[in-house]
C-alpha positions as CSV (number, residue, x, y, z in Angstrom):
1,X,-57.6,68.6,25.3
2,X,-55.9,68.0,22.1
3,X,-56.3,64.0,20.5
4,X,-53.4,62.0,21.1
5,X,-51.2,60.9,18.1
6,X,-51.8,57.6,17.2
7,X,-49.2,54.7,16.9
8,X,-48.7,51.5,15.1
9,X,-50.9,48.8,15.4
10,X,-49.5,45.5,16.9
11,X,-51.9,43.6,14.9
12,X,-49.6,43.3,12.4
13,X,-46.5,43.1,14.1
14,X,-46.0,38.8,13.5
15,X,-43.1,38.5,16.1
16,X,-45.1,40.1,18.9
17,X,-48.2,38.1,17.9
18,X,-46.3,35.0,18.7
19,X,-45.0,36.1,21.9
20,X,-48.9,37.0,22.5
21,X,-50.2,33.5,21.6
22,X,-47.3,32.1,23.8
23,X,-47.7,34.2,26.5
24,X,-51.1,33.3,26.9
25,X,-50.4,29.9,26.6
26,X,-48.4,29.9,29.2
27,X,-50.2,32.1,31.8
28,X,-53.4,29.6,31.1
29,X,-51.1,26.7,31.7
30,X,-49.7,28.5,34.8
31,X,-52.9,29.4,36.6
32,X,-54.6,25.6,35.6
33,X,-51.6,24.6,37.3
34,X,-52.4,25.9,40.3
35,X,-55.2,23.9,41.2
36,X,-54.0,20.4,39.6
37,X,-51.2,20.8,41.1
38,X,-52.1,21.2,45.0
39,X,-54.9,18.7,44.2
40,X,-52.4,16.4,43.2
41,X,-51.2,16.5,46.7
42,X,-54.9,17.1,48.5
43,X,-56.9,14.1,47.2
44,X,-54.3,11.5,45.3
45,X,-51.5,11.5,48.3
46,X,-54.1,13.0,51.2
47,X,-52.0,16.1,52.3
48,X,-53.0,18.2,54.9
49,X,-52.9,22.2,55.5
50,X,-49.3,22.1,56.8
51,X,-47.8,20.2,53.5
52,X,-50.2,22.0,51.2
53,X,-48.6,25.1,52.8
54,X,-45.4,23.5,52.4
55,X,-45.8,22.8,48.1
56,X,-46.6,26.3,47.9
57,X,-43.7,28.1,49.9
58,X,-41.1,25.1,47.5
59,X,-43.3,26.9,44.5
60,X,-42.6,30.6,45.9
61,X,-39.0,30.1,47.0
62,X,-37.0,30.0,43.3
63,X,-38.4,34.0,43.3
64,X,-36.2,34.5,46.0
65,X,-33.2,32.5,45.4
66,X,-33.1,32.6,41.3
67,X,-34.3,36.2,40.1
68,X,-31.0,38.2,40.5
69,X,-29.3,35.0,38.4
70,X,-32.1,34.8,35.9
71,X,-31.5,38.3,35.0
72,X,-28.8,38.0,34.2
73,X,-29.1,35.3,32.2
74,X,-32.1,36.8,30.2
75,X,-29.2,39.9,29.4
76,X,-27.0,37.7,28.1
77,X,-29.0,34.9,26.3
78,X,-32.0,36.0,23.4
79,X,-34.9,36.3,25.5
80,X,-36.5,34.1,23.2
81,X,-34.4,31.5,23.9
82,X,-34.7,31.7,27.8
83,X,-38.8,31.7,26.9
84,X,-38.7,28.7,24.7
85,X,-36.7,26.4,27.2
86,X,-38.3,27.6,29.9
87,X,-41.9,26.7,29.1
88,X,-40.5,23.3,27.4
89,X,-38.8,22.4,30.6
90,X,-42.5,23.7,32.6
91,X,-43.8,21.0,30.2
92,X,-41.8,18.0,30.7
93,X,-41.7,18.1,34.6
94,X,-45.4,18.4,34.7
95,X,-45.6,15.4,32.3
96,X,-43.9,13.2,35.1
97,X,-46.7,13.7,37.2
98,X,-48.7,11.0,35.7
99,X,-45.7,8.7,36.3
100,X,-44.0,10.0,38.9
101,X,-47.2,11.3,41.5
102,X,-46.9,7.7,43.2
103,X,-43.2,8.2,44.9
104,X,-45.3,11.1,46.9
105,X,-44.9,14.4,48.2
106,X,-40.9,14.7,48.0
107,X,-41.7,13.9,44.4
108,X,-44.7,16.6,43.8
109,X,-41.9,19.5,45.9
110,X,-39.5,18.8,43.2
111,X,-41.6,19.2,40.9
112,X,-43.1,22.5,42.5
113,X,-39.6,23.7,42.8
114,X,-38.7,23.0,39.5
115,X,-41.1,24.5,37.7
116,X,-41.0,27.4,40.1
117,X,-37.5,28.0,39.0
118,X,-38.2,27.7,35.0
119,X,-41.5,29.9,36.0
120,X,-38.9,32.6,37.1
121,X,-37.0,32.2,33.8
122,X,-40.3,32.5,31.6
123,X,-41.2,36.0,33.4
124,X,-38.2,37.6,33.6
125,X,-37.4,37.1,30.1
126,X,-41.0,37.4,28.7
127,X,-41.1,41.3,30.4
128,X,-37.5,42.3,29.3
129,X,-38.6,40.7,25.4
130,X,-41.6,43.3,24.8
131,X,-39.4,46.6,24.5
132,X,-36.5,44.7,22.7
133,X,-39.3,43.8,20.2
134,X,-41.3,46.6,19.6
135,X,-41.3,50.3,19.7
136,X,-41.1,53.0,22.5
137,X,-44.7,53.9,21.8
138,X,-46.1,50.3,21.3
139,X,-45.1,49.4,24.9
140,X,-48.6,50.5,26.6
141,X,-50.6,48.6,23.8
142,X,-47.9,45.7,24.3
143,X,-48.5,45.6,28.2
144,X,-52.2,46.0,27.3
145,X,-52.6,42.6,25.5
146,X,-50.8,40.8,27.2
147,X,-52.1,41.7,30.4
148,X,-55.2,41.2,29.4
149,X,-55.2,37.5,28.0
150,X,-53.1,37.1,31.4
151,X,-55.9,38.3,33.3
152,X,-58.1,36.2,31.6
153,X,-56.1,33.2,32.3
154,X,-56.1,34.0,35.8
155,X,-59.9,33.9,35.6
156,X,-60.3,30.8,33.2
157,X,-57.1,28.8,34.2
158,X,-58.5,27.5,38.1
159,X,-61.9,27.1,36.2
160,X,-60.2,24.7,33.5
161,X,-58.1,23.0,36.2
162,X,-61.2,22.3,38.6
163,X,-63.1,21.1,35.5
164,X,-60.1,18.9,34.6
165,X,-59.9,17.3,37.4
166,X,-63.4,16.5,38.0
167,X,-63.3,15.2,34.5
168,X,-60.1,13.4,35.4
169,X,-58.0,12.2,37.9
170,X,-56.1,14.8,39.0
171,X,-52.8,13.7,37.9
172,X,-53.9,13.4,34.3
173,X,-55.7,16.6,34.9
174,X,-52.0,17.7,35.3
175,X,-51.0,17.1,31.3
176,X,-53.4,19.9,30.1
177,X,-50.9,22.1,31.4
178,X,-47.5,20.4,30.0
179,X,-49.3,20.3,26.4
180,X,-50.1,24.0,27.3
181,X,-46.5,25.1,27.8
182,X,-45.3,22.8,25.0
183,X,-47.5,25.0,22.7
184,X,-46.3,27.9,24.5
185,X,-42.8,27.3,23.4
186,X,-43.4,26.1,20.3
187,X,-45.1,29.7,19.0
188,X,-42.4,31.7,20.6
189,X,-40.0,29.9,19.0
190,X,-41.7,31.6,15.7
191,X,-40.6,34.9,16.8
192,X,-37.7,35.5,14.2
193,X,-36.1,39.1,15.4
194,X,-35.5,39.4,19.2
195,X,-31.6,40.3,19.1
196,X,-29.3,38.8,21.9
197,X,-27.6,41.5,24.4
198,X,-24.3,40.3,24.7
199,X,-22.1,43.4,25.4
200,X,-21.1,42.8,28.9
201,X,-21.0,38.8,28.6
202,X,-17.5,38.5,29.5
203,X,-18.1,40.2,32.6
204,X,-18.8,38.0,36.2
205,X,-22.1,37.2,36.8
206,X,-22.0,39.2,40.5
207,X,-20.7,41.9,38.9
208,X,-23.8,42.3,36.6
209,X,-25.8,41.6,39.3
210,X,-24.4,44.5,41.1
211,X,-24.6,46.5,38.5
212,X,-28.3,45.9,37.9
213,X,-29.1,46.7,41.7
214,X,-26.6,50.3,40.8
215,X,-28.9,51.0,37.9
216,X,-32.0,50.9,39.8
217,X,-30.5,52.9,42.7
218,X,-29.3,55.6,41.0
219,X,-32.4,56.1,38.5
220,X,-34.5,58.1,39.9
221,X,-37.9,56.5,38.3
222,X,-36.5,52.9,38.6
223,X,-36.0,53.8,42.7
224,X,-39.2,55.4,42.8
225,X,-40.7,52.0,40.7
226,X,-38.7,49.8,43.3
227,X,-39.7,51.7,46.6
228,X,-43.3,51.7,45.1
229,X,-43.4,48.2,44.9
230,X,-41.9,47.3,47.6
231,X,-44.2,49.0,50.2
232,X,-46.7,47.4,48.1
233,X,-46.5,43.9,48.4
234,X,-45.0,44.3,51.7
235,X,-49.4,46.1,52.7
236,X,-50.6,44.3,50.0
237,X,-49.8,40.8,51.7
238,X,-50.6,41.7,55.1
239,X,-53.6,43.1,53.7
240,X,-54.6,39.9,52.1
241,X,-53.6,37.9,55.4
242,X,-56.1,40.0,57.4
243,X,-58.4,39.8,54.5
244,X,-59.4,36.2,55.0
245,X,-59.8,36.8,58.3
246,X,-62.1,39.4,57.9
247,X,-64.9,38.1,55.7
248,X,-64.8,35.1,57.3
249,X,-64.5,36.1,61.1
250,X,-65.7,39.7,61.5
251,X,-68.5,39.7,58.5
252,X,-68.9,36.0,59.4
253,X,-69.7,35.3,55.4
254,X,-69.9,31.7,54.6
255,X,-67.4,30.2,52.0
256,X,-69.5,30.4,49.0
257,X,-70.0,34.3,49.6
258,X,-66.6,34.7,49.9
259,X,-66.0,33.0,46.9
260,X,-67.9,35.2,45.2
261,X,-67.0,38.0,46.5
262,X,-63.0,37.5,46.0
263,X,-64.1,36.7,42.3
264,X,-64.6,40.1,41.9
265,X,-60.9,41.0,41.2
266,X,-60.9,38.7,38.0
267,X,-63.5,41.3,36.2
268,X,-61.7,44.2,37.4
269,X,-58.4,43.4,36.1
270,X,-59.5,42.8,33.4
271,X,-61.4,45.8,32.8
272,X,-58.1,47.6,33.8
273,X,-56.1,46.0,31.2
274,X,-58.2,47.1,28.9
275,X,-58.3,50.5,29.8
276,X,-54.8,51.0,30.5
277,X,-53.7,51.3,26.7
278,X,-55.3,54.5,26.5
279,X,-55.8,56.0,29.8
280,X,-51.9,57.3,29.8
281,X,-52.6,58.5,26.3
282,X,-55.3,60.5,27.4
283,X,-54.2,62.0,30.6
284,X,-50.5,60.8,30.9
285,X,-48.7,58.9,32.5
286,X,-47.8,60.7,35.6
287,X,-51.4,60.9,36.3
288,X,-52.5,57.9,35.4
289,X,-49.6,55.9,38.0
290,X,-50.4,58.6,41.2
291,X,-53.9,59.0,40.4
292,X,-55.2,55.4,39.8
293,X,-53.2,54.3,43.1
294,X,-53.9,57.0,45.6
295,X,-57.8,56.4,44.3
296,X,-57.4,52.2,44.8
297,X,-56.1,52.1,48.1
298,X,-59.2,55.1,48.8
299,X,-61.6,52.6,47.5
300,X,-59.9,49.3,49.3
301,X,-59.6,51.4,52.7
302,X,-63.8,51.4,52.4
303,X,-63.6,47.8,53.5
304,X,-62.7,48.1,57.2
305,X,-65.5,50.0,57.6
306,X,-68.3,47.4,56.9
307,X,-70.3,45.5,58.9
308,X,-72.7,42.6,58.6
309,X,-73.2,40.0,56.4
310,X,-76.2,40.8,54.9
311,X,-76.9,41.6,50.8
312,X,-75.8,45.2,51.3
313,X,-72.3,44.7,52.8
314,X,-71.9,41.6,50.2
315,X,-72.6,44.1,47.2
316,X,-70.1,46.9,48.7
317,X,-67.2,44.2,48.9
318,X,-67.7,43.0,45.5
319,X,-68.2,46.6,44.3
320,X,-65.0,47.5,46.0
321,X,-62.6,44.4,44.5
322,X,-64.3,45.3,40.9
323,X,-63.1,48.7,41.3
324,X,-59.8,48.1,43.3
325,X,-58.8,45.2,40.3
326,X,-59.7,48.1,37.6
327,X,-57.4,50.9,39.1
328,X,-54.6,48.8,40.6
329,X,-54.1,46.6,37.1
330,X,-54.0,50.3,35.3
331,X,-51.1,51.3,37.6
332,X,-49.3,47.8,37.4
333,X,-49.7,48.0,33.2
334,X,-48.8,51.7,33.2
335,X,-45.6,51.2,35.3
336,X,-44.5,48.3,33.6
337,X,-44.4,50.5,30.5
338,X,-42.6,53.1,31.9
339,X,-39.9,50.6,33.5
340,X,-39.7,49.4,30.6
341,X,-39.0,52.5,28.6
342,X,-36.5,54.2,30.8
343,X,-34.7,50.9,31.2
344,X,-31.6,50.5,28.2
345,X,-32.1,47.4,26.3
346,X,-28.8,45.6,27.4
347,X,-30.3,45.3,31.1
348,X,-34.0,44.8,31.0
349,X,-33.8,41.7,32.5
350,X,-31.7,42.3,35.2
351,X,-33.8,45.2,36.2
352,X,-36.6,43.7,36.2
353,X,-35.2,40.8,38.7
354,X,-34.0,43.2,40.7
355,X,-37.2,44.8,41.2
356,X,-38.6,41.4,41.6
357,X,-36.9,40.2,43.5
358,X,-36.9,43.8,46.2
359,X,-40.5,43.5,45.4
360,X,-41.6,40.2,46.8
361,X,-38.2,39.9,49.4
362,X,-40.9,41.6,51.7
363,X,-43.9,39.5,51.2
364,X,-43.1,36.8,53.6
365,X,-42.8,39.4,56.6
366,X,-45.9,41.5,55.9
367,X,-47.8,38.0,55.8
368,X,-46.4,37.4,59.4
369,X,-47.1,41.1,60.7
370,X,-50.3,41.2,59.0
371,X,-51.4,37.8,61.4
372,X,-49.6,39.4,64.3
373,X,-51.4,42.9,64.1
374,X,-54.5,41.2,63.7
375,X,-54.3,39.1,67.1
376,X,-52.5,42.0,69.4
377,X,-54.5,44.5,68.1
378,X,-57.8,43.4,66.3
379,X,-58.8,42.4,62.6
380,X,-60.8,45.3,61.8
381,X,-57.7,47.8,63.1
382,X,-54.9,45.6,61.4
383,X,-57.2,45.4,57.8
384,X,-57.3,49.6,58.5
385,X,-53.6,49.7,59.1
386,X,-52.3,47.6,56.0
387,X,-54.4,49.7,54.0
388,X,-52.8,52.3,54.9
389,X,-49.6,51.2,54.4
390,X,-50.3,51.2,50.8
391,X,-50.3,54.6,50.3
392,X,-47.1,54.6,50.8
393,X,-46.6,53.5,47.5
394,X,-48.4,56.8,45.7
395,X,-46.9,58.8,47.9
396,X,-43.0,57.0,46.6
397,X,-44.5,57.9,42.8
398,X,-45.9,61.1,43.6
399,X,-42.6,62.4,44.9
400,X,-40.9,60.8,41.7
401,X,-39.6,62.1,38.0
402,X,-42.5,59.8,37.0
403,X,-45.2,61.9,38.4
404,X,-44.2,64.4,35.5
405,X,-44.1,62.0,32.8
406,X,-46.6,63.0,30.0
407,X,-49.0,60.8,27.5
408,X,-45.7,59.7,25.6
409,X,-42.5,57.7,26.6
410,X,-40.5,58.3,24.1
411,X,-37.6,60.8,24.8
């Protein structure tokens, strides 16, 4: 196997170093958020399940209604600039917690939403800005980084927010994460070349949208990227539905274990973001996409088959999310990179909306068949089936151009 060539550092690339330190600004801000915010709600205003359920479908809904719109708006606008307001305006919505928490929960849903629909603006623009920024073969090293202070967020940023708010009230708590976006946009604001695409600005803003849905139809790697993703999150969620139900009912592990046990994505992602630079260079990245999925959902389909709740079965499950996190963020960075690549410039955000937004359009109906297989038909059979499901998705690859892509994506 001959060594692969090597390519530019981003080390020294300025511009993408600011997006970096932005970036993972913003993700740390993001995941705090999630706890301050919902214990805003819990213990200041005393909401129950139903309205805690509630602030996270208003946080979950801009996905839905926004993305096609935002991409749009990301082709149009300099990403930069879509970033930089974005995160100020995630900033100065969270700030009114402090003053605001006391009107109650209609208050703390429109903040939810709010945020939700800048949150949307943030990642659509932040994902089509790394290949307008750097080069063809800088995009798996780009992904790499940024995944990987993204995954570490995802570990740290509860973990700051619980602390916070044990420190603090949990309003108060709330402000780590405005001064956290404000810094977010005030570093990508530094970024000095990150050109405007402007061609088709004259042209109606349903018109671009179709054409964005046209473009990812009639590519045969973007459809394969879109049908991929879709079966995904449409298993992955009832997977996670029946999931809960598992441990809990069927292993009959106490919280704490299951606490521990579901911490044992955090390590694995980010093990996979570090690999995932490199792994494509090495083997390409046909293999790497097929390969690393069809081998995930193997490992994750190991799980319907435990029993007990003794040290044994604890050890498999956590040896199981380790692995799954480290395989299933290699496949998430590597196909990013390729979207990314095949994509032309002028429409990389509304390609990635649209595969957004086909991506998560699912998730709400898996998460209601995933309870409803598990009560007609068993929890143990409906985890087995919505494993299955997922490898649907390296089957969709498999049968794909990018299943024949080599260890470079430059054409």
């Amino acid at each position: 196997m001959s060594l692969p060539s090597r390519t530019p550092s981003l080390w020294a690339h300025r511009d993408f170093l600011s997006l970096w330190l932005g970036q993972t600004a913003s993700q740390l801000a993001g995941f705090a958020g999630q706890v301050t915010l919902p214990l805003v709600a819990v213990v200041s205003l005393g909401a129950g399940a139903a309205q805690l359920g509630a602030l996270r479908a208003v946080q979950q809904l801009p996905i839905l209604i926004f993305s096609l719109f935002v991409g749009v708006l990301v082709d149009r606008w300099r990403s930069r600039t879509v970033m930089v307001y974005a995160d100020l305006g995630r900033a100065l919505v969270l700030a009114a917690v402090p003053l605001g928490w006391m009107l109650g929960l209609p208050f703390l849903y429109v903040v939810a939403f709010t945020a939700g629909v800048f949150t949307v603006c943030f990642d659509v623009a932040y994902q089509a800005a790394l290949p307008r920024l750097v080069e063809r073969d800088q995009l798996a090293q780009g992904n790499s980084m940024l995944e990987t202070t993204r995954s570490a967020a995802q570990i740290c940023g509860p973990a700051l927010g619980g602390a916070l708010v044990s420190l603090l009230t949990a309003p108060i708590a709330v402000l780590a994460s405005a001064v956290l976006f404000a810094f977010s946009s005030l570093s990508i604001r530094r970024i000095r070349r990150l050109p405007s695409m402007t061609s088709e600005a004259s042209s109606g803003v349903v018109r671009q949208i179709r054409d964005g849905l046209r473009i990812v139809v009639h590519d045969g790697s973007l459809r394969a990227i879109a049908t991929a993703t879709c079966v995904y999150q449409f298993s992955f969620t009832a997977l996670t539905t029946v999931y809960l139900l598992f441990v809990t009912r069927t292993l009959d592990l106490p919280g704490a274990v299951v606490g521990l046990v579901l911490a044992g994505f955090g390590p694995g992602v980010l093990i996979g973001s570090l690999l995932s630079s490199w792994l494509p260079r090495w083997f390409g990245y046909g293999r790497v996409v097929v390969f690393a999925a069809l081998i995930s959902d193997l490992v994750m389909l190991c799980t319907s088959a435990l029993h007990g709740s003794g040290p044994a079965a604890v050890a498999a499950l956590i040896t199981i999310n380790v692995l799954y996190g480290v395989l299933s963020q290699t496949v998430d960075i590597a196909v990013t990179a390729i979207r990314q690549a095949v994509t032309p410039l002028p429409v990389q955000g509304r390609v990635v909306a649209t595969i957004n937004f086909l991506g998560m359009g699912l998730t709400p109906l898996g998460a209601l068949l995933g309870g409803a297989a598990a009560g007609a038909f068993g929890i143990r059979t409906a985890l087995f089936a919505a494993t299955a499901g997922m490898f649907l998705s390296p089957l969709a690859l498999s049968l794909s151009p990018l299943a024949r892509l080599g260890r470079s994506l430059t054409r």
